[in-house]
N, C-alpha and C positions, 0 to 999 in steps of 0.2 A: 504494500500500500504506500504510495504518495504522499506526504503532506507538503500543503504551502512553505516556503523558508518563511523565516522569522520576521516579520514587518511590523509589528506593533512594540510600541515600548509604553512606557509607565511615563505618564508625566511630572516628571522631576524639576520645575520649576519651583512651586511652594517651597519644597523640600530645603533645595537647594539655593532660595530667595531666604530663608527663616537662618539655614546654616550657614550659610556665605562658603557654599563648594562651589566645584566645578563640572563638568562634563566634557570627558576625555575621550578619543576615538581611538582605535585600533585597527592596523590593515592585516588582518590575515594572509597576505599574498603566499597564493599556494599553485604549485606547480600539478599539470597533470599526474603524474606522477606521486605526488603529495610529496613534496618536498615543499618547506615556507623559509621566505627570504625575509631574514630578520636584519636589523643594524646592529653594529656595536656602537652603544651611545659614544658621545665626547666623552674624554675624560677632562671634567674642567668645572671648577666649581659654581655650585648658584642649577645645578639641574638633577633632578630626580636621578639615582643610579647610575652614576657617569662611568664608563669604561663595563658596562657590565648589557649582554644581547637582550634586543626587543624589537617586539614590532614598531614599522613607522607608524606615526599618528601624532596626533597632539592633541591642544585644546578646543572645544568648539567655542567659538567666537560669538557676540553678541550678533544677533539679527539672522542665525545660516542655523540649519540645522545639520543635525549628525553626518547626514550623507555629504551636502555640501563642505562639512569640516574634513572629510575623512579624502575628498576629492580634491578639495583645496593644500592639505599639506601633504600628500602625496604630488601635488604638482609642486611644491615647495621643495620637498627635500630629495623627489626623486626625478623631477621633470617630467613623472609618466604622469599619464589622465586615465584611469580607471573608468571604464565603460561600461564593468559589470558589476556595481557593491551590492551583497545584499546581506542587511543585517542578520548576524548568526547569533548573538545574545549580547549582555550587560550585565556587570556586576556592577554594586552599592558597594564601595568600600569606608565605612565610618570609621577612617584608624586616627584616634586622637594625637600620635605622635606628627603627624604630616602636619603641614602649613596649611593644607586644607581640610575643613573640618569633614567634607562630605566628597571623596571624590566616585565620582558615578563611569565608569570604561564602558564604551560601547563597540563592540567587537564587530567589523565589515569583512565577510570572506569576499575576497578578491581572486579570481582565480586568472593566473598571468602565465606566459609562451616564455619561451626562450628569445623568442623578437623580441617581446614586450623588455626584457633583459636587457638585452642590449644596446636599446632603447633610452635606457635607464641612466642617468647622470644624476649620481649622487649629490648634493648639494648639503645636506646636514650630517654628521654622526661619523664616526671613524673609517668605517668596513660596513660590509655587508655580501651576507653569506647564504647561501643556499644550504640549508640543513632539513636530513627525517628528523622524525620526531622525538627518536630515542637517542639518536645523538645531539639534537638539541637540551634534553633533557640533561645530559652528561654534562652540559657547561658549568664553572664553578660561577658563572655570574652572569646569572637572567634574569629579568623582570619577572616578581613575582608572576604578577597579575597577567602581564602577558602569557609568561609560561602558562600559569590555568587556561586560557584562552583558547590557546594553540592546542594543549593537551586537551581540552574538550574536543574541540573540532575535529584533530585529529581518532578522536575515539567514539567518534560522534556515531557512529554506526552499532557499536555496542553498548555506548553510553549510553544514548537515546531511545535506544531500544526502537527505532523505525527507521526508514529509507528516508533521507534528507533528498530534497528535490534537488534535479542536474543543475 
């Protein structure tokens, strides 16, 4: 059986209007293959995790929603333009040690060629590497949250326990 991919999310304004968070994207870019091409952030102070692998993404910006944030710094940091996002889920993360009180990740599976690669001019973050999922897993230094992300996605067939749409 079929199901729709994920297109509905929670509306996290209030939320995030009362806590003063934010709302962060994630690009899943994942290869036929399933391979997902992460960044090694900067190492340089003043930014979440510096020197340590994740997905591109960033913040969403006042006036744009998730999709447009997730398409806009993807043209930022990697000069591609995504033509296929389609929300795959969203975590709440309430962790009081962060700068922000509420930060909300909205995870985009992107699925990208080897053109699309090539394509590709990095513009933010150190590196970036095409990794499976269990050798990603084996890095000493990933973004939590991404890693969950990825690790769903990638397990998303047993996880889910259903056929995620093509």
């Amino acid at each position: 059986m079929n199901f729709p991919p994920y297109q509905t999310a929670l509306d996290w304004s209030p939320i995030l209007a009362e806590s003063g968070g934010r709302i962060d994207v994630v690009a899943i870019l994942v290869t036929p293959d399933e391979r997902y091409l992460v960044q090694l952030r900067d190492d340089k102070p003043g930014i979440f995790f510096p020197g340590f692998w994740g997905g591109f993404g960033g913040a969403v910006e006042a006036g744009e929603t998730a999709e447009q944030a997730v398409i806009r710094e993807l043209q930022e940091e990697l000069m591609f333009t995504p033509h296929n996002p389609v929300r795959f889920t969203e975590l709440a993360l309430p962790i009081k040690s962060l700068e922000i009180p509420l930060l909300v990740k909205v995870f985009y599976e992107i699925k990208i060629t080897e053109q699309d690669m090539l394509r590709m001019d990095q513009k933010e973050g150190a590196d970036k590497k095409l990794f499976k999922i269990d050798d990603l897993m084996r890095q000493p230094k990933i973004v939590p949250w991404d890693c969950w992300g990825m690790m769903l996605h990638a397990r998303r067939h047993s996880v889910l326990k259903r056929e995620m749409a093509p």
